[in-house]
C-alpha positions as CSV (number, residue, x, y, z in Angstrom):
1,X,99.1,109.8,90.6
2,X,95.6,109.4,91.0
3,X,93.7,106.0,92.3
4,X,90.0,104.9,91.8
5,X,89.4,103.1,95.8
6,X,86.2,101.7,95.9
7,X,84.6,101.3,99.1
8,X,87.3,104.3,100.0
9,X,84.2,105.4,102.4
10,X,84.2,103.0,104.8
11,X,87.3,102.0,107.7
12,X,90.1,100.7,105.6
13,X,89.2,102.6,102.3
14,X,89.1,106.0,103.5
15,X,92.0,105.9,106.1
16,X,94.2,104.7,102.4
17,X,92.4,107.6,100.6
18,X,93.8,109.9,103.6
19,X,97.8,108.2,103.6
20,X,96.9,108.8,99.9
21,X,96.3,112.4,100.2
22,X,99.3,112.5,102.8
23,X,101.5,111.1,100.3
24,X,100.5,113.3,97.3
25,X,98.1,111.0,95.5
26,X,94.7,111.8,94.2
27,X,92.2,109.1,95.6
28,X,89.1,108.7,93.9
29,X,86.1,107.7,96.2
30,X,83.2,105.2,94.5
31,X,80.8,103.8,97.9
32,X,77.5,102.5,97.9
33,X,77.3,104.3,101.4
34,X,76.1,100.8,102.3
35,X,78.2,100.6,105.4
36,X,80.3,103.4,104.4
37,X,80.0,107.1,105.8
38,X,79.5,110.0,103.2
39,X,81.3,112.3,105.8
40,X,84.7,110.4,105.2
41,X,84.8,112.0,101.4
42,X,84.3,115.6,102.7
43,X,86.4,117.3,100.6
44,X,86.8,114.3,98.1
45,X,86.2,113.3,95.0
46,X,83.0,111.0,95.5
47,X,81.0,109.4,93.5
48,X,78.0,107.0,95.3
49,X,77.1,104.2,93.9
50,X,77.5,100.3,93.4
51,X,80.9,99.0,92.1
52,X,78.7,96.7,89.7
53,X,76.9,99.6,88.0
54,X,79.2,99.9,85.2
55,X,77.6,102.5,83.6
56,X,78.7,104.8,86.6
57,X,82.5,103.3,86.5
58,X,82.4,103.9,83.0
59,X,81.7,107.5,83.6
60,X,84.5,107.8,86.9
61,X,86.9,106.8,83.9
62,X,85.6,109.3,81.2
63,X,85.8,112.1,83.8
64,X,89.4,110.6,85.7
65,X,91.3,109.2,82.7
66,X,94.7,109.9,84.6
67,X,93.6,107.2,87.2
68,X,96.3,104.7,87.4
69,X,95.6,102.3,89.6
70,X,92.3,100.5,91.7
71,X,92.5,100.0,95.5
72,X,89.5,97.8,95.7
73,X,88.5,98.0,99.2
74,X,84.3,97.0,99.1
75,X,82.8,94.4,100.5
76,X,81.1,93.5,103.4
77,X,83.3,92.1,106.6
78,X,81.4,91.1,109.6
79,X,82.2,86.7,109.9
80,X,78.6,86.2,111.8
81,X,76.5,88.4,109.3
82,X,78.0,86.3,106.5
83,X,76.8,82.7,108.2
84,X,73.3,84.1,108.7
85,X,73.3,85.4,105.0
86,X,75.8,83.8,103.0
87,X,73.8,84.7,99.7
88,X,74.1,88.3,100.5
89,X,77.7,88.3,100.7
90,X,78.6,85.7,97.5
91,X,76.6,88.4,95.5
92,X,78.2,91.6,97.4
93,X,81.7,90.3,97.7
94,X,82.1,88.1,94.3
95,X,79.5,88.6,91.9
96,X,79.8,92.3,92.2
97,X,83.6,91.9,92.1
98,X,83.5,90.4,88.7
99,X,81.1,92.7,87.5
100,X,83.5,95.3,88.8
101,X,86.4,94.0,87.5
102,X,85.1,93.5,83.7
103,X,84.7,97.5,83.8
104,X,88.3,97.7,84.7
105,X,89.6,96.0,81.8
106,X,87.3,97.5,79.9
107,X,88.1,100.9,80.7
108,X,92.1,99.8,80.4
109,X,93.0,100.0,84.1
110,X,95.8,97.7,84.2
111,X,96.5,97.7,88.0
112,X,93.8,96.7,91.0
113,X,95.0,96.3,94.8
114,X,92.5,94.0,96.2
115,X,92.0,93.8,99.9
116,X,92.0,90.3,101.0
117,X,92.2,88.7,104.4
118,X,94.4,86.8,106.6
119,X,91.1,84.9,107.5
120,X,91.4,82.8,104.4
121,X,94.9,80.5,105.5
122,X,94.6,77.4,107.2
123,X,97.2,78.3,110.2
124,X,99.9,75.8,111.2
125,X,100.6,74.7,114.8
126,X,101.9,77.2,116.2
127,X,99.0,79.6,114.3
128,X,101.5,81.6,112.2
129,X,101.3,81.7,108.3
130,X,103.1,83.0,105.0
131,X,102.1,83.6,102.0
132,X,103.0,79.9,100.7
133,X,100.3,78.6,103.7
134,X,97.7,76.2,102.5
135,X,94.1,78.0,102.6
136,X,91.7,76.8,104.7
137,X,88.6,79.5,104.7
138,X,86.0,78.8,107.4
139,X,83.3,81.2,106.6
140,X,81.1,82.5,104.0
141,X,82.8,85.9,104.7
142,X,86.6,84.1,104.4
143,X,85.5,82.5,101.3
144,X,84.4,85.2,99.4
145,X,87.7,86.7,100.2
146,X,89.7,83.6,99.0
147,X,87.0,82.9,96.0
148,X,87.9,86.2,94.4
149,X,91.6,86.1,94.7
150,X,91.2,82.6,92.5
151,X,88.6,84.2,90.5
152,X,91.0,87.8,89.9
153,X,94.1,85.7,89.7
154,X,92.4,83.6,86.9
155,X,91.5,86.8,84.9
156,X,94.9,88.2,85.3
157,X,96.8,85.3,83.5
158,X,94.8,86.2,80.5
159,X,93.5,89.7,80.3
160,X,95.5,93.0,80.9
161,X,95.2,93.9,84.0
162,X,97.6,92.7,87.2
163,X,96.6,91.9,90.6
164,X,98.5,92.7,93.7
165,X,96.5,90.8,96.4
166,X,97.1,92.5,100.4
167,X,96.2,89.6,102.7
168,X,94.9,91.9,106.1
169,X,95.3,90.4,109.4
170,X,93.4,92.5,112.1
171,X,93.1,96.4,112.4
172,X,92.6,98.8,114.9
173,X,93.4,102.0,115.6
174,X,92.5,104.9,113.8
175,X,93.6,108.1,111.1
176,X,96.2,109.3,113.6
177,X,94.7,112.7,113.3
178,X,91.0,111.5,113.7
179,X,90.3,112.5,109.8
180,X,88.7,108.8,109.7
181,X,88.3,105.7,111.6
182,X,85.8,103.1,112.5
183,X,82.6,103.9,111.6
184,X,80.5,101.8,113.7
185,X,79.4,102.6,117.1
186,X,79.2,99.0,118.0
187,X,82.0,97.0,116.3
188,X,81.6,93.2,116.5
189,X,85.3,92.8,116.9
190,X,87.4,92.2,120.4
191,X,88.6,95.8,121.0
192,X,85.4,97.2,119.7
193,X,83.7,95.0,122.7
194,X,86.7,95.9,124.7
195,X,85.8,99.7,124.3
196,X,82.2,99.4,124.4
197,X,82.5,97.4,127.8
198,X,84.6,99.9,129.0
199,X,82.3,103.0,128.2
200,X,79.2,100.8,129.8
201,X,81.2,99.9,132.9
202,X,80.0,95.9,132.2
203,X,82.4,92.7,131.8
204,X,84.1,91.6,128.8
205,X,83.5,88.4,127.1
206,X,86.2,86.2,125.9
207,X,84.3,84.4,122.9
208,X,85.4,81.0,122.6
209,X,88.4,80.1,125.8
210,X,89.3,76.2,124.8
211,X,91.0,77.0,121.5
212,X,94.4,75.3,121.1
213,X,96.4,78.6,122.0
214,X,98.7,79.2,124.7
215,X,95.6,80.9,127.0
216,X,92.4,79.0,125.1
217,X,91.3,82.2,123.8
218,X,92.0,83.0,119.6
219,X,94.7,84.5,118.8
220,X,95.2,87.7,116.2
221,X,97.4,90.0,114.7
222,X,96.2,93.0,115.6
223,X,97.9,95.8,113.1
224,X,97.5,99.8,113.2
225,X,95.2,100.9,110.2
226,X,97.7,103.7,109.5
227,X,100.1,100.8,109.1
228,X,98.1,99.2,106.9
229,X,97.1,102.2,104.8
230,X,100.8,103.0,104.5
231,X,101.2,99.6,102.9
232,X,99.1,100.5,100.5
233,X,101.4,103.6,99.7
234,X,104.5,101.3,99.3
235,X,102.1,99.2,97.1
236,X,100.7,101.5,95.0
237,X,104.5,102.8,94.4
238,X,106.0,99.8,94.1
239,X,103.4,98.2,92.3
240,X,105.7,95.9,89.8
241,X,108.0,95.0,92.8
242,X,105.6,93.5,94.9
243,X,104.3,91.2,91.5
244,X,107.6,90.0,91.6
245,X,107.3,89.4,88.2
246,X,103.9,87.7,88.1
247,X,100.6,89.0,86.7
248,X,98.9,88.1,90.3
249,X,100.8,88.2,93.8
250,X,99.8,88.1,98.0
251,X,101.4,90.0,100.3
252,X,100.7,89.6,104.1
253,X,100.1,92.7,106.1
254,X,100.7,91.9,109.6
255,X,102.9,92.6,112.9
256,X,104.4,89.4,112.4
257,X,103.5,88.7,116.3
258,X,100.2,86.8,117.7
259,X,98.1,88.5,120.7
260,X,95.8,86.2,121.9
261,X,92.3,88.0,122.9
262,X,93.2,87.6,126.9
263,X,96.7,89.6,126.1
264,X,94.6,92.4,123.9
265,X,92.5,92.5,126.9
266,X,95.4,93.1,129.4
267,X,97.1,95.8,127.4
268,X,93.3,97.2,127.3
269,X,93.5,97.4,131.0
270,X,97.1,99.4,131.1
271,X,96.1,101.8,129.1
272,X,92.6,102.7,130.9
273,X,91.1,102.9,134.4
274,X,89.1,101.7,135.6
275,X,89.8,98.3,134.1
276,X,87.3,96.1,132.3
277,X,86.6,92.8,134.0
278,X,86.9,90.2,132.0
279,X,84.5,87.2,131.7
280,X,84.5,84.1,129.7
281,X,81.7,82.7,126.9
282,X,81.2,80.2,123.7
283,X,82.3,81.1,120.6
284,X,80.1,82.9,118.4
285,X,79.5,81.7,114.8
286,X,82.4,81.5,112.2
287,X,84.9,82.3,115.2
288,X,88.2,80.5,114.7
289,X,91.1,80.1,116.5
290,X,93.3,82.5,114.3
291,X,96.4,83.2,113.0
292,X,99.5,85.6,112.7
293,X,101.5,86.3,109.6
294,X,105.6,85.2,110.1
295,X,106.5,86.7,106.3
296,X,108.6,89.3,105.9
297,X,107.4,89.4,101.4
298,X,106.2,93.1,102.5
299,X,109.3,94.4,103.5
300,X,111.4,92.7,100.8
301,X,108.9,93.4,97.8
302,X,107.2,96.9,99.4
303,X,110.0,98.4,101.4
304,X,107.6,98.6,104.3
305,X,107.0,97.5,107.6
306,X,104.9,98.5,111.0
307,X,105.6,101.3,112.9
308,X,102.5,101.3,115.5
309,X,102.1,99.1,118.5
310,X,99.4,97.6,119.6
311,X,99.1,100.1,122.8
312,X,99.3,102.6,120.1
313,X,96.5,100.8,117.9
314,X,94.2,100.9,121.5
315,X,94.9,104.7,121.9
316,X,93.8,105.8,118.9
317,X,90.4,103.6,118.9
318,X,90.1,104.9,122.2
319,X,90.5,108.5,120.9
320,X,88.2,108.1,117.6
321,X,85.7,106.7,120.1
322,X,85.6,109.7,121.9
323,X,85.0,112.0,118.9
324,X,83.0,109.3,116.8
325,X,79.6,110.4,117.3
326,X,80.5,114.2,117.0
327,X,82.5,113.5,114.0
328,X,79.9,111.2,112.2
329,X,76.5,112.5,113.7
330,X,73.6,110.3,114.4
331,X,72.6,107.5,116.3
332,X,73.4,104.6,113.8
333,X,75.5,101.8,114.0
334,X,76.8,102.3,110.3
């Protein structure tokens, strides 16, 4: 088999293109290099460029007609950027998405796995969600996310191609053997701060500590990304199955178990010396107070389920972190 994954340059995309390789199937690499890293295709097929220039798909097709399926994996992620430029990211995540898209059909790839976001559910009391949740998005990063699944679902019911929607929660960790992993040396998220603290010898701050949790700071499902990209295996296999039927499905891809940011800290603190103190701050922009996924439609549809803890997801960022500049080169954060 051989998959087109755009974006496969970047954290999620090119630790799937390596369980792809893994599992015996040929990923095909298309990133802008935007926030992507050209040394995660070494010794892949690559092309650079923008998933709207169709021209360029047009010619990934002519030259790959045995691709089966599209892992689409670009976009742009980070919740605060997307409040200060919402414009920027309705035009990276959506407008180029359809533009994407109509090159698909048109080049008769009848399969896309789109990588959505647990961000996008409205989360009941007890912050836990399935797939039948009511959707609640609460920023111009989460909206894009839930715009497009409309917007892909819509073109699904009448043109041929099918859409298998994965519905991330939050990953960490990295390529178990350090092929790939997060490419930024500063990462916005809590166990990127957690790390960076950590390396600096400074406090950590708890962004937001009144939230209507158990401990008043939000609350995640923290999932390995070699989880994840395995899930994309079982998808990609079991591609029909997990439509159930349909020509556009979700699928959560979670732990199934909530860690609120204090308990992430505390396993931080287990696992190193010496430990990070922790301090407590206001939310920043677009924070919410989270969720966890309680469905079990991956393992009955994809056969699959987690394997890594989140100990295991803090040891491997730890490990990538150590190699990261090495492995990347530079000084950038991207």
């Amino acid at each position: 088999m051989k998959v087109l994954i755009s974006g496969g340059a970047g954290y999620i995309g090119s630790t799937v293109a390596s369980a792809c390789l893994d599992a015996g199937i040929t990923p095909v690499i298309l990133d802008s290099l935007v926030t992507g890293r050209r040394e995660f295709t070494e010794g892949r097929t690559f092309y650079e460029g923008d998933i709207a220039d169709s021209a360029l798909v047009d010619r990934i097709f002519a030259e790959h007609p045995e691709i089966e399926a599209v892992v689409h994996c670009a976009a742009l992620i980070v919740v605060p950027d997307s409040v200060g430029d919402p414009i920027g990211y309705y035009e990276a995540n959506v407008a180029k998405s359809l533009t994407f898209v109509r090159s698909l059909i048109r080049n008769g790839c009848e399969k896309m796995i789109f990588s959505s976001s647990g961000s996008i559910y409205l989360p009941g009391e007890d912050f836990s969600v399935d797939e039948e949740s009511s959707l609640a998005p609460q920023s111009p990063y989460a909206r894009t996310k839930a715009v497009c699944e409309g917007m892909f679902a819509d073109i699904a019911a009448t043109q041929p191609i099918r859409v298998l929607s994965l519905r991330y929660f939050n990953p960490i960790g990295s390529d178990p053997e350090l092929r790939t992993g997060l490419q930024l040396r500063r990462p916005s998220h809590a166990l990127g701060k957690l790390i960076e603290a950590h390396a600096e010898g400074v406090a950590f701050s708890v962004t937001g500590t009144d939230w209507p949790t158990r401990d008043g700071s939000g609350i995640r499902d923290y999932i390995h990304v070699w989880d994840l990209a395995t899930a994309h295996i079982a998808a990609l296999r079991k591609f029909d199955e997990g439509l159930a039927g349909a020509r556009s499905s979700v699928i959560n891809l979670g732990t199934g178990t909530g860690t609120t940011v204090f308990e992430l800290a505390d396993a931080f603190n287990s696992v190193v010396e010496p430990p990070v103190q922790i301090v407590e701050t206001d939310p920043r922009p677009g924070d919410v107070a989270g969720a966890y996924t309680r469905s079990d439609r991956a393992q009955l549809l994809l056969g699959w389920k987690p394997q890594y803890s989140i100990a295991q997801g803090i040891r491997d960022s730890l490990s990538w972190a150590e190699i990261r500049d090495d492995r990347l080169g530079g000084t950038t954060d991207s």
